[in-house]
C-alpha positions in Angstrom: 36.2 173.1 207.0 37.9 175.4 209.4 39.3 172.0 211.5 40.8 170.7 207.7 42.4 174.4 207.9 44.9 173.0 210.7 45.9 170.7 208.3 46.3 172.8 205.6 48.9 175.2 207.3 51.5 174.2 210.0 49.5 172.6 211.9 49.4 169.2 210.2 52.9 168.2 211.2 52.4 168.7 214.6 52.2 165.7 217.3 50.7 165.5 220.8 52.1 165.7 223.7 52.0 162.8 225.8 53.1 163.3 228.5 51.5 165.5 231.4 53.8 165.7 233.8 56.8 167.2 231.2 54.2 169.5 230.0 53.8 170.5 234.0 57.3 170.9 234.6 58.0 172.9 231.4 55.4 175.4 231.9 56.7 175.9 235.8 59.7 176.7 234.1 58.6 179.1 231.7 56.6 180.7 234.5 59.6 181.3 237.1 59.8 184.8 237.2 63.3 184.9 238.1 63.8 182.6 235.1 67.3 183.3 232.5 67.8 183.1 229.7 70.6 180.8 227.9 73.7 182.3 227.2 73.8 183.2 223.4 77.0 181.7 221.7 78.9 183.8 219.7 79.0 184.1 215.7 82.5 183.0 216.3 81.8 179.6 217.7 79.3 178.4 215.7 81.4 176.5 213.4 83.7 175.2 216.7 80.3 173.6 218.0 79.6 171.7 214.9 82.8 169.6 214.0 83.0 169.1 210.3 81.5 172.3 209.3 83.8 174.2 206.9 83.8 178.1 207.6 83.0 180.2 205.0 82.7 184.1 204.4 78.8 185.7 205.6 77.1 186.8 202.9 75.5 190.0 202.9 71.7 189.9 203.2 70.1 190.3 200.3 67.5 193.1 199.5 65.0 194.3 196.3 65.6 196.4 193.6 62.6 198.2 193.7 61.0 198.4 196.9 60.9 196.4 200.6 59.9 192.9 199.7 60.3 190.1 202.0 61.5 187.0 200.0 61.0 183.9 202.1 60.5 179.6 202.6 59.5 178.6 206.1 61.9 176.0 207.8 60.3 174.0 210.9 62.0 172.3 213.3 59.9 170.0 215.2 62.0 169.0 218.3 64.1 170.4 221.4 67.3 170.6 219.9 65.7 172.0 216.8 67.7 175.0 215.2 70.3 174.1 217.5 74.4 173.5 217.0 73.2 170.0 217.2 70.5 170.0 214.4 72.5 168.8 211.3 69.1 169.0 209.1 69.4 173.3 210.3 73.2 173.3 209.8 73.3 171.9 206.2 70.1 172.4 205.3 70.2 176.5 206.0 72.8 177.1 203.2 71.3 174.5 200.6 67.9 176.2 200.8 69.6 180.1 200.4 70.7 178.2 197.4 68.3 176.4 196.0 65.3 179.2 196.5 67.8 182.5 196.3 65.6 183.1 199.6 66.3 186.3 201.6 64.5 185.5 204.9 63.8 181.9 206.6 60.9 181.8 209.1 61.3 179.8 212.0 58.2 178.8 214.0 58.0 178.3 217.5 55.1 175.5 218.5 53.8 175.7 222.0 51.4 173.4 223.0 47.2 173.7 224.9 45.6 170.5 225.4 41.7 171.5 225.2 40.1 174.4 223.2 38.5 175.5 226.8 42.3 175.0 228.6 43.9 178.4 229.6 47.3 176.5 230.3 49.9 177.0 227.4 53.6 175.2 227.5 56.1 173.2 225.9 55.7 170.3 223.9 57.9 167.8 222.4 57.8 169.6 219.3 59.1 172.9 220.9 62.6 173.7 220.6 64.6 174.3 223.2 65.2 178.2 224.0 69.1 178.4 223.5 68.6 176.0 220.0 66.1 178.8 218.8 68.8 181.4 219.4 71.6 179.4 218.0 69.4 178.7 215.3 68.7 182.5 214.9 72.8 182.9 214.8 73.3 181.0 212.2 70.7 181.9 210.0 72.1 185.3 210.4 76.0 184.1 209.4 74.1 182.7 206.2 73.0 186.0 205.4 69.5 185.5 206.2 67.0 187.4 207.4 64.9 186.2 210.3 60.9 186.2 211.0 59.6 184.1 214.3 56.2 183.0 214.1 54.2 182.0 217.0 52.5 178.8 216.6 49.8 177.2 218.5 48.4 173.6 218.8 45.2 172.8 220.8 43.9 169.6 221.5 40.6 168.0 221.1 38.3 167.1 218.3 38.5 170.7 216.7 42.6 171.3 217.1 43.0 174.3 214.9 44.3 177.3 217.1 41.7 179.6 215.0 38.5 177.5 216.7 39.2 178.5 220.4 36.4 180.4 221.9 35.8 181.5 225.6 32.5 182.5 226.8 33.4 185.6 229.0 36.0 188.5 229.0 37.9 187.1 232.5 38.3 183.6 230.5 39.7 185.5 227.3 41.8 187.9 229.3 43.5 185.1 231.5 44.2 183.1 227.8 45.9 186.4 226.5 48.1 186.6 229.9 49.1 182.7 229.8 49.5 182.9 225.8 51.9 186.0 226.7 53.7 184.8 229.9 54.1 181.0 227.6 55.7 183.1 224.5 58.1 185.6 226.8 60.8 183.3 226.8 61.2 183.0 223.2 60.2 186.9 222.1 63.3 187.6 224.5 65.7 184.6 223.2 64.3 186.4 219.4 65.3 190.2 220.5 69.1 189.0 222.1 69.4 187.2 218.3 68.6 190.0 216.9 65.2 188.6 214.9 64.4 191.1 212.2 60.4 189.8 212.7 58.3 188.2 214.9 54.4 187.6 214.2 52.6 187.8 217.8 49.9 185.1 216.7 48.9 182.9 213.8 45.2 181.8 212.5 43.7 182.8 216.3 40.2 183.3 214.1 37.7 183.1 216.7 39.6 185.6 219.1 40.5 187.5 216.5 37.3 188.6 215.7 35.5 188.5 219.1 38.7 189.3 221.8 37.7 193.2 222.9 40.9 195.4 221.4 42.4 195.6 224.6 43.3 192.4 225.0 44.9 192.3 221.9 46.3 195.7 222.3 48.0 194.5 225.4 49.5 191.5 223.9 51.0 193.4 220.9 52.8 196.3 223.4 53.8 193.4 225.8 55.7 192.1 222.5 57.1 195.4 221.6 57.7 196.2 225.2 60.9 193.7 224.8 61.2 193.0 221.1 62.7 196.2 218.9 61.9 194.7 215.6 58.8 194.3 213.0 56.0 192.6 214.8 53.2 191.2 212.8 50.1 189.0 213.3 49.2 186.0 210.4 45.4 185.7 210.1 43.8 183.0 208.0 42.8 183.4 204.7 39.2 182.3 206.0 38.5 185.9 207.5 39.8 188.3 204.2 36.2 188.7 203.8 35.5 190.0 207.6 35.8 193.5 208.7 38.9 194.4 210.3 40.0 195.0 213.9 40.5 198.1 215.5 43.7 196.1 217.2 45.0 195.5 213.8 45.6 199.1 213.7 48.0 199.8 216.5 51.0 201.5 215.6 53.0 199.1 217.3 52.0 196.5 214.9 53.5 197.0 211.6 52.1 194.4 209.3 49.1 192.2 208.9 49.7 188.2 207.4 47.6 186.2 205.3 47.8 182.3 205.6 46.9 182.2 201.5 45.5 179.0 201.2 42.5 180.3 199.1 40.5 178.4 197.4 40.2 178.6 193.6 38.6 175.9 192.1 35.6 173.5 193.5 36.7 170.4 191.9 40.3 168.1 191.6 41.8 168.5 188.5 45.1 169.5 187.4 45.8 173.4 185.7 48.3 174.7 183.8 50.1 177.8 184.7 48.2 180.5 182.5 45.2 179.2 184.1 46.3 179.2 187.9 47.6 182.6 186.9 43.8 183.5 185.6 42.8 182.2 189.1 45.4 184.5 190.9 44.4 187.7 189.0 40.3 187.1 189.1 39.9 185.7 193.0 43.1 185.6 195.1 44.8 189.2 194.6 41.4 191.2 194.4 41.0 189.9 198.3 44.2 190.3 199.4 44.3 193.6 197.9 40.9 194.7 199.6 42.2 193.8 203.0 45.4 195.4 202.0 42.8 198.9 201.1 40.9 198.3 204.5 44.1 198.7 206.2 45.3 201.2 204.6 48.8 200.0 204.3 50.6 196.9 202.6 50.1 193.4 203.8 52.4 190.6 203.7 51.9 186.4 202.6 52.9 184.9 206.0 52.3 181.4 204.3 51.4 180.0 201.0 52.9 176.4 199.6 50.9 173.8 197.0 51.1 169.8 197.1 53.3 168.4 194.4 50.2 166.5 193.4 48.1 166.9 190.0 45.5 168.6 192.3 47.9 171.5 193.9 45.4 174.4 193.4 42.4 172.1 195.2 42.0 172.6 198.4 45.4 173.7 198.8 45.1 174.1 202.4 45.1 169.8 203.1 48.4 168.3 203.8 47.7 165.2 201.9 46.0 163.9 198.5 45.1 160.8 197.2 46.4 162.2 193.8 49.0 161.2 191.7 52.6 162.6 192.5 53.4 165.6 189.9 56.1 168.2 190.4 55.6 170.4 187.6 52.1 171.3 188.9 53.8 172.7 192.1 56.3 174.2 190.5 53.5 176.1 188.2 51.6 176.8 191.0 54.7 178.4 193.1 55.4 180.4 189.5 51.8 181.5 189.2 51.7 182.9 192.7 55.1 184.6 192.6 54.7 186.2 189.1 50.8 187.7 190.8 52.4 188.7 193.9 55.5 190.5 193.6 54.4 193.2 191.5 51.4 193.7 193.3 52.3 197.3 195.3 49.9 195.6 198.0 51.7 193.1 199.1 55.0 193.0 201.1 56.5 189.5 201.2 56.0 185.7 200.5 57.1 182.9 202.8 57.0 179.5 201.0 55.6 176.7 203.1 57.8 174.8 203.5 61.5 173.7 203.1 61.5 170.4 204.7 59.5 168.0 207.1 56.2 170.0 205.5 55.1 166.6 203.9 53.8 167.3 200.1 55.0 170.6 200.0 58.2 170.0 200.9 60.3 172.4 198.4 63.9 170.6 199.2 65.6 169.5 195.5 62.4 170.2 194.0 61.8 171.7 190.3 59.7 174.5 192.3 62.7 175.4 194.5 64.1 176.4 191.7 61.4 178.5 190.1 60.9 180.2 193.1 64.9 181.2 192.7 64.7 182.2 189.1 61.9 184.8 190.1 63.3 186.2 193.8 67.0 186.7 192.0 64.7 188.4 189.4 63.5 191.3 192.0 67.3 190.9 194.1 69.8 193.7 194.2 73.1 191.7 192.9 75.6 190.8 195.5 79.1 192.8 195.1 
């Protein structure tokens, strides 16, 4: 199950690379340590770079009534010049899905690329933006009024190419991944702290190092982040491990929230629900977990990732990226509903980022009946704009 898992969150839109000797020649770059970073353009400039782009007033960033609550949709971009002054999908599509979702934050991944689950080597990929796009990208979102969360993504090769199934078999293998995985992400934890990212999770769905990586390993890698980012750092686990004991590492003070990729499953069989009943679901077996890990912690979690097929069978298996069922909006759209009218008044829980806006496949939420229920209930919980 845990290799269907890939699928079920990013990692099912990601492609191989192909092509060892760019993959070389990236990471040699990433490792130069007298390596710069890309000028950052200025706010001012954005709209020179993109001919055709009207300017228009930055809103303020919106916030909740009643308490922190991060309301967010995931936006990928799957290429070099992803996020960049170049990328008209990120230009026009930023605005459209501030309107569309009344969102308050985007999340922006970063995909970096390890071709076995035994490799230590980390780089580039062609699905890797380029490090001054991700800034721009940053930038922009920021002129749009959004708030920004960076989420470090990582695709392994092989026959089991989920990031959470990588194992290594002694503590100099495990320490020399956490030194490459660190060294790989530097470049784009600084591009993130010069944009001024709000968030930045320091890993995503790393299961089997999760659990068996010694705390100071992980330790390390989390002050390393904070050593050079200011903001919130954070780390998405899978939903797969709400059941496990936590870590020690999870824990450090320099790590201020714990993710949940919430692809939980609910029911054992396809069939399609209506929204009282995937509400039913929600209050009897998603929250109480998410709540527990939220009690073991002792301190609020956050939904890193959730999203649902527009498919009659949304709620099944809700971590695959593709189903031989029927097309049916409505049923995402009462999924999204169930989820959001479960989560945001649950004191536990800190923030939602819907998976995903576009180029997510079935769950794409672009002009779709759910964008605009997950509007009507994160304007619900939004301080009005002056």
């Amino acid at each position: 199950m845990l290799g269907i898992i890939l699928i079920a969150s990013t990692g099912w839109i990601y492609q191989w690379v192909s092509n060892p000797a760019t993959v070389a020649q990236q990471l040699a770059s990433l490792a130069a340590p007298t390596a710069t970073l890309p000028p950052l353009q200025r706010i001012s400039n954005i709209t020179e770079a993109t001919p055709g782009v009207t300017p228009t007033p930055t809103p303020k960033p919106c916030s909740a009534k009643q308490r922190d609550f991060e309301m967010g949709v995931t936006f990928p971009q799957w290429y070099g010049t992803g996020y960049g002054g170049g990328d008209n999908e990120w230009l026009l599509g930023l605005p459209e899905m501030r309107k569309q979702t009344g969102s308050c934050w985007v999340e922006m991944p970063i995909l970096l690329y390890q071709r076995s689950p035994d490799s230590i080597i980390i780089a580039p990929g062609a699905n890797t933006p380029f490090i001054s796009s991700f800034a721009y990208g940053i930038q922009l979102a920021h002129r749009e009024g959004l708030h920004v969360f960076v989420s470090a993504l990582l695709q392994v090769g092989g026959s089991q190419p989920w990031v959470g199934s990588l194992k290594y078999s002694s503590y100099a293998q495990q320490q020399q991944w956490f030194q490459t995985y660190w060294q790989a992400f530097k470049p784009y934890i600084q591009a993130a702290a010069q944009a001024g990212a709000e968030q930045f999770a320091v890993g995503t769905e790393e299961e089997w190092l999760q659990e068996n990586s010694p705390d100071d390993l992980w330790n390390t890698l989390i002050n390393n982040v904070h050593s050079i980012f200011p903001g919130i750092l954070t780390y998405d686990m899978n939903w797969s491990t709400l059941s496990k004991p936590t870590r020690n590492w999870m824990r450090n003070p320099n790590l201020k929230m714990v993710g949940v990729s919430a692809y939980l499953p609910q029911i054992s069989t396809p069939k399609r629900l209506n929204q009282q009943q995937i509400s039913n679901l929600w209050q009897t077996q998603a929250l109480p977990e998410l709540d527990a890990l939220s009690n073991k912690l002792g301190e609020p979690i956050y939904i890193s990732e959730i999203g649902y097929r527009a498919t009659t069978d949304a709620i099944y298996q809700p971590w695959a990226s593709t189903s031989n069922a029927p097309a049916d909006p409505a049923e995402q759209t009462q999924a999204c509903a169930a989820a959001l009218e479960n989560i945001l008044p649950d004191s536990h829980i800190l923030g939602v980022f819907f998976w995903g806006w576009s180029d997510t496949g079935a769950f794409d939420l672009v002009d779709s009946q759910a964008a605009t229920t997950i509007r009507s209930y994160y304007q619900s919980w939004q301080v009005p704009q002056a």
